[in-house]
N, C-alpha and C positions, 0 to 999 in steps of 0.2 A: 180192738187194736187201734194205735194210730194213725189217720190217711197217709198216704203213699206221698213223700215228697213230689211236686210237679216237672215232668220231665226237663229238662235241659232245650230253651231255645236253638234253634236249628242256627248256622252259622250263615254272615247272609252270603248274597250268591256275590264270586268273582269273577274276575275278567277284565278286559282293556276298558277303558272309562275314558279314554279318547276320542274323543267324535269323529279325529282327524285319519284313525288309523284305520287301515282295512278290515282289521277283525274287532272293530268297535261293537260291544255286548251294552244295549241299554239298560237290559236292568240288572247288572254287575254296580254293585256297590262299593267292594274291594278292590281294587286296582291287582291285578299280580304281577306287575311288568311284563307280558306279554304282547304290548302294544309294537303293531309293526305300522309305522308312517312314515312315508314317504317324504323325499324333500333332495335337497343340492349338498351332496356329504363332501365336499371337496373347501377342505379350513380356508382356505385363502381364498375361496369365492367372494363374491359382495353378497351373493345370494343363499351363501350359506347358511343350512339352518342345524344348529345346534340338538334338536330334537328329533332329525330324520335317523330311520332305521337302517334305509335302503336308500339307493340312488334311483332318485326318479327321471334322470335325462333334464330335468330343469336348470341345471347349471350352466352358466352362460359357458361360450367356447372359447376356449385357450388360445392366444396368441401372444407367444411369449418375442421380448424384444425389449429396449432401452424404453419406457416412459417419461423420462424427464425431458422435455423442453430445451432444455440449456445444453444437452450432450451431444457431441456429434454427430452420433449415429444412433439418434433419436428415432423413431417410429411410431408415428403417429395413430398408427391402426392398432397395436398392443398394446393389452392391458396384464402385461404380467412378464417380471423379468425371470431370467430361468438361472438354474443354478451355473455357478463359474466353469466346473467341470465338462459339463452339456453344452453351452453354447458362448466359449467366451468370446466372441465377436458381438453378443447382442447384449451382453453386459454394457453397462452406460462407461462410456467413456468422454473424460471432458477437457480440450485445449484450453492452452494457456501458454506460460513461459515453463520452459522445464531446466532450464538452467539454474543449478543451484547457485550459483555464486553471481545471476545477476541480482536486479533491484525487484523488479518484480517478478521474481519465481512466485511458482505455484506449485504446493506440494501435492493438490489433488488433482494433476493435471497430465494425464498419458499421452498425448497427440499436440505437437507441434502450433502452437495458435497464435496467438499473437507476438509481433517482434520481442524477443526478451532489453529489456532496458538496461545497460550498463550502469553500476555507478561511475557518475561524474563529481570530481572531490575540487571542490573549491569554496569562496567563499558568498555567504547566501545572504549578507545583510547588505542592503539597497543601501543601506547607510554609510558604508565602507566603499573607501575610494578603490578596492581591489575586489570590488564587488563582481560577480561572474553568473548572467542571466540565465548562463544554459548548464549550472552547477544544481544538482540534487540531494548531495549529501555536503553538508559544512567541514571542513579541511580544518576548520578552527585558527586559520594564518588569517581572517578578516584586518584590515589597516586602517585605522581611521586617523584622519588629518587633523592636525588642527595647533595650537600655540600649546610648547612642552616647556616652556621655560615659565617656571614657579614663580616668577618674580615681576611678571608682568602683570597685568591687568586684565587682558581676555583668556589667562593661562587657561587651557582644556585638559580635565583631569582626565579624562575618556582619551583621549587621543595619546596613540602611541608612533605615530610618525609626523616629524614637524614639520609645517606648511610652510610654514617662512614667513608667517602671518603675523608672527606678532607684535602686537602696539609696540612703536617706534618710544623708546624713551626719548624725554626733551632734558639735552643737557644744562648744565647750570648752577646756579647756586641755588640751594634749598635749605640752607641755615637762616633763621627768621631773624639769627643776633646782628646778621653781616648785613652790610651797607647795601648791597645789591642782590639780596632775597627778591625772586620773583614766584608767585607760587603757581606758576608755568611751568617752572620747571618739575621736574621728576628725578632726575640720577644729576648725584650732586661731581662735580667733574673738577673740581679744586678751584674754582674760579672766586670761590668768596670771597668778601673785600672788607676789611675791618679797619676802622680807623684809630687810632691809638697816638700816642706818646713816642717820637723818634729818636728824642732827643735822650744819649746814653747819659748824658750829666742826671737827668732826674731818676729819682725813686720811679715812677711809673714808666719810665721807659720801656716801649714793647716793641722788639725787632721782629713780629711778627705781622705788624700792622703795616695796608700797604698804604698808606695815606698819613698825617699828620694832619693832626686835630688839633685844639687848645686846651687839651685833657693835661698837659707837662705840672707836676706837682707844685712847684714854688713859683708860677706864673699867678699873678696878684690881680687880680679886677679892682678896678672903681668905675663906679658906673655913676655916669653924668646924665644932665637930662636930657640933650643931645649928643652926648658922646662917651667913650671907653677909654680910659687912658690903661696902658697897662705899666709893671713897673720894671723890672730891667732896662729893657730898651725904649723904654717911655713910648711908643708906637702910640697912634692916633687910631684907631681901631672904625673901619667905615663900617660893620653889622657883621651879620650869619651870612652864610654860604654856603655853596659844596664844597668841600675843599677836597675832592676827589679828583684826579686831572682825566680820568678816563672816563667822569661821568658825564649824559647829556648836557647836564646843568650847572655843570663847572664852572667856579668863580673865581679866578686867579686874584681880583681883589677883596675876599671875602677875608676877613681876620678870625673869623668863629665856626664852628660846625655849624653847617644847617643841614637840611636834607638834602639827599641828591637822585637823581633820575638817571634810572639807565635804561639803554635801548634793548628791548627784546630779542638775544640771539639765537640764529635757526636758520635749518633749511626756507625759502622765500618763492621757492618753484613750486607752483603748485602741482608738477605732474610727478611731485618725487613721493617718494614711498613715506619718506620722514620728515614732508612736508609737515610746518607749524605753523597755521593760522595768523598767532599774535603775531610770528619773526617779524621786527626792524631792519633788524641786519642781519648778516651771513657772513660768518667768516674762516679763514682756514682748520678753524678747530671743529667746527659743525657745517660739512660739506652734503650737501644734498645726495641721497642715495635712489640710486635707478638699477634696482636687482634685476637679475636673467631671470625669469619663468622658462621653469620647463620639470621635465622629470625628474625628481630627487631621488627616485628609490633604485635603489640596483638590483635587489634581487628580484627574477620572475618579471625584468620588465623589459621591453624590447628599445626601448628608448632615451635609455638612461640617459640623464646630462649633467656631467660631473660640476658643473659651472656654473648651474642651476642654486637659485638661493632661496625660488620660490616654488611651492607645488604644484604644477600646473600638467594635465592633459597627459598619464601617464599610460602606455599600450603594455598590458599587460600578459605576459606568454600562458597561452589555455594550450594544452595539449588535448589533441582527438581529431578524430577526424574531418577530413573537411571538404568533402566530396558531399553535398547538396543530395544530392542522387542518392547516398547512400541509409541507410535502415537507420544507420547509427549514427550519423550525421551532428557533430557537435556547434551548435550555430555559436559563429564567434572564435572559433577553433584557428587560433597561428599556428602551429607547430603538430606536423603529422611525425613525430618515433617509432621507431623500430619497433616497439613495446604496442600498436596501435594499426590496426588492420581498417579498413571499410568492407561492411555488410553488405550486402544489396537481397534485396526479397524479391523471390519465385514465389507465385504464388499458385498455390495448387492443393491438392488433397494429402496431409500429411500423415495420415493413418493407415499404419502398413497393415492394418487387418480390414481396411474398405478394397474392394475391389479393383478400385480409378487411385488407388497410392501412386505417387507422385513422386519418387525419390530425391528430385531432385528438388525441387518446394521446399522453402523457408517457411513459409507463414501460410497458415490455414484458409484456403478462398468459401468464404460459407455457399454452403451446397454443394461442393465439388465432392464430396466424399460419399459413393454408396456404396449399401453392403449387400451381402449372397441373405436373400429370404427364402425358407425353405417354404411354402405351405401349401394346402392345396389352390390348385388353377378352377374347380370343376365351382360356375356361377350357383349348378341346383345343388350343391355340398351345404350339407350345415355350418362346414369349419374353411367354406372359402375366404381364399386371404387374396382380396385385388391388388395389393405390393408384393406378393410373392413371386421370386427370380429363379426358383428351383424347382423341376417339381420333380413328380413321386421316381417317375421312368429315370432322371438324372440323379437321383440320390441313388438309386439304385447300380447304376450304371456305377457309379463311387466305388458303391459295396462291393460288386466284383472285382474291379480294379486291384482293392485294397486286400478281401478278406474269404472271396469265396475259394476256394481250392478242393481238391478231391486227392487227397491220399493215394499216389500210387502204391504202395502194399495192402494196406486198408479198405480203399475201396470209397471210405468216406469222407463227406464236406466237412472240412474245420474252419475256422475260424482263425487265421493267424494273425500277428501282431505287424506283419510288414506283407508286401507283396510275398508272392509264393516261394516255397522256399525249393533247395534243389532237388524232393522230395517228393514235391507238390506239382500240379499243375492247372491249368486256370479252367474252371469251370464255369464254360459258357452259360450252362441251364440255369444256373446256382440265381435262380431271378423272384423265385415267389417271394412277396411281401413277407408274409405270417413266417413260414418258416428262416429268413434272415433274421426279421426281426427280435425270434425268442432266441436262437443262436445267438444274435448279438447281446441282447441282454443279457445271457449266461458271462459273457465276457466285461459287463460293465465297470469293475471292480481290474479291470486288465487296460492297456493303453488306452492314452487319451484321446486316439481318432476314433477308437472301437467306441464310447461315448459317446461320443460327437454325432457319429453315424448314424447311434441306436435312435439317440435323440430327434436326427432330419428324419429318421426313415418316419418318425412316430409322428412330426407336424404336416409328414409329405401327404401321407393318404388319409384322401377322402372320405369324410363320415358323412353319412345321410340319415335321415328322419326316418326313423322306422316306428309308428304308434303301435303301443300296445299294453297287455301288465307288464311289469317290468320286476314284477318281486317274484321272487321264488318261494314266498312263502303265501303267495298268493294260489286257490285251485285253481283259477285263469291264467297262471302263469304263459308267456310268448318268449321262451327263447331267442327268436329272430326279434323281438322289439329293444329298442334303446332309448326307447320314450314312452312316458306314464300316458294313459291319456283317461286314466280315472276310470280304469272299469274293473279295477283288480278287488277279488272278495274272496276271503275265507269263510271255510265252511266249517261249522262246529257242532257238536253235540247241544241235544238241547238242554235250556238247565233242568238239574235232579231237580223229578217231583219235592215236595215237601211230606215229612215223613205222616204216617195217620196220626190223626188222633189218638188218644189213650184211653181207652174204656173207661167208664164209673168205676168205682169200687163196687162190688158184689153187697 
């Protein structure tokens, strides 16, 4: 017959393959997840480990309270904030401005902190003559100065109120064909002088001219080698002239045009506004001008001067406050309105859930605000807390107050939602830790002081260092321990022999 197939390898041994764990089997090859190890089961620790089975007392201790730096009621000694329901005073709360409608609100801010800043509406460009130093939001009325007349020379297309500045036209004539073109001038004022034909007997005669010239049509020259005879009136002709009678250079015996010269007219003062350099002369038609300075604008100004020609030095009306002393204090402020109150700041602890709250305080004084710490007082405690303001005997003391009561029909301690009712009566004994504590927890999910309570009662009392095993799955198990201190072992069967050999075949 054929050999007997070779029996089936034995399966290999298992068990924990942890080193770390108690009931660590070295020569377990298989893992079965049975591995019990120790470590800090609490997710929010820093020292938490992911792979403990059991708590071994190595997690650091709870001191719940505000962490952030920046928060009022900060605490410097916690490392862990607690839920809202449990202890909202140690929830982080942070000053600021809480006024929505000023300038610098803060939306993330519960507690009274710094002065809130009004807006001030006016205008914010340095460049504008109604410029407003202690304005924070721009009103969009800004005014800026300067020449609005298009037709001048320094015209400012920017400026929408006019200074009074602008370049002084120079009257005159400014036709280049007329006799007395200066190009001095600028704005032409009808004074041009044109010389012409007066005489209405000829074709050329021009009654527009204000001079007579020798322009007349059927006036006849000969010209001699010293002299001009002419022919109607046979005249003796002495040369060119001006024959202008108004001009410098006027030649009453002049028989011809020549050129002529006129004096520069204008202002001659040098302190006038429309003083002219060139001016010769000065005459009733070009009168030196000496404007009023002062405030030209009427709205919004305290100073107006209706007389005024030029822009000068204008007091502008700022409404706000104008009390120095006060919070809100608008520097530059004329005009205090009905509409317009003064602040002043108390400064003090603004936070009605710190203990030193200050009702009357405006503004937040840093450090002034402290709060109720519940935790233990006891130095040899594991979970002493050296800022703790409560301890175990006063939370307790609460608890009565609030919640212990005995049942006149009943008999028994409840638990009520307010002081005792007419039912009820106060039960002095009603003081052990353990048994308020689980009462209270039963009610956790019931009023918000019954929380609060369960929560102080639980940071009030004292935990101490008890070494020992600490697994219950441990044979050394210690009840009374709440600290590993690494002596915990399980005891186990030893592993199955390995099955016999299989005989030879026969």
């Amino acid at each position: 017959p054929p050999p007997s197939p070779p029996p089936p390898s034995p399966p290999p041994p298992g068990g924990c393959t942890d080193s770390r764990a108690i009931n660590y089997r070295f020569f377990a090859i298989d893992d079965d997840g049975t591995c019990v190890i120790g470590g800090c089961t609490d997710s929010l620790s820093d020292e938490y480990d992911s792979f403990a089975t059991y708590d071994d007392g190595t997690c650091p201790e709870v001191f719940y309270g505000c962490t952030d730096s920046t928060a009022v009621n900060y605490r410097s000694f916690a490392n862990r904030e607690p839920a809202t329901p449990e202890a909202p005073d140690l929830i982080c709360r942070y000053s600021g401005c809480i006024d929505s409608d000023a300038m610098n609100y803060d939306p993330s801010a519960v507690v009274i902190g710094e002065a809130c800043q009004d807006f001030i509406f006016g205008c914010t460009d340095t460049a504008a003559v109604n410029y407003q130093s202690s304005a924070n939001t721009d009103r969009g009325n800004c005014e800026y100065a300067g020449c609005t007349d298009s037709t001048r020379p320094n015209y400012d297309r920017t400026a929408n109120v006019n200074s009074g500045l602008c370049t002084p036209f120079a009257p005159g004539c400014t036709d280049p064909a007329a006799s007395n073109y200066d190009t001095v001038y600028d704005l032409n004022d009808g004074s041009c002088r044109y010389a012409g034909c007066l005489d209405s007997t000829f074709a050329n005669y021009n009654p527009s001219a204000a001079f007579a010239d020798d322009s007349c049509a059927n006036r006849r020259r000969e010209l001699g080698s010293d002299r001009r005879e002419l022919g109607a009136d046979r005249r003796i002709l002495t040369g060119a002239g001006c024959l202008d009678p108004v001009a410098a250079n006027y030649d009453p015996t002049a028989t011809s045009s020549g050129p002529c010269t006129y004096a520069v007219v204008g202002c001659t003062d040098s302190r006038a506004f429309n003083y002219l350099p060139q001016a010769e002369l000065q005459s009733e038609e070009t009168p030196c001008n000496f404007p009023i300075s002062g405030c030209r604008i009427e709205d919004d100004t305290l100073n107006y001067d209706s007389t005024a020609e030029i822009l000068e030095n204008c007091r502008f009306r700022i409404i706000g406050c104008t009390d120095s002393m006060a919070s809100n204090y608008v520097p530059g402020a004329t005009t205090q309105d009905d509409t317009t109150t003064c602040d002043y700041t108390v400064y003090g602890c603004t936070d009605p859930e710190a203990d030193t709250y200050n009702s009357n305080a405006t503004a937040l004084e840093p450090g002034s605000c402290r709060y109720t710490i519940v935790g233990c007082t006891d130095t040899f405690a594991s979970n002493f807390a050296p800022d703790a303001t409560i301890t175990l005997e006063e939370v307790l003391g609460e608890i009565n107050q609030y919640f212990c009561c005995r049942d006149r029909t009943t008999g028994q301690i409840a638990i009520n939602t307010s002081t005792c009712t007419a039912d009820g009566v106060p039960e002095p004994s009603c003081d052990g830790a353990d048994i308020m504590f689980d009462e209270i927890q039963e009610q956790r999910n019931g009023t918000a002081i019954a929380i609060q309570l369960a929560f102080q009662l639980l940071n009030a009392q004292c935990r101490y260092t008890v070494f020992g095993c600490v697994s219950e799955a441990a044979s050394n198990y210690d009840s009374l321990a709440n600290t590993d201190d690494g002596s915990c072992y399980a005891s186990s069967p030893p592993p199955a022999p390995p099955p016999p050999e299989t005989p030879p075949p026969p």
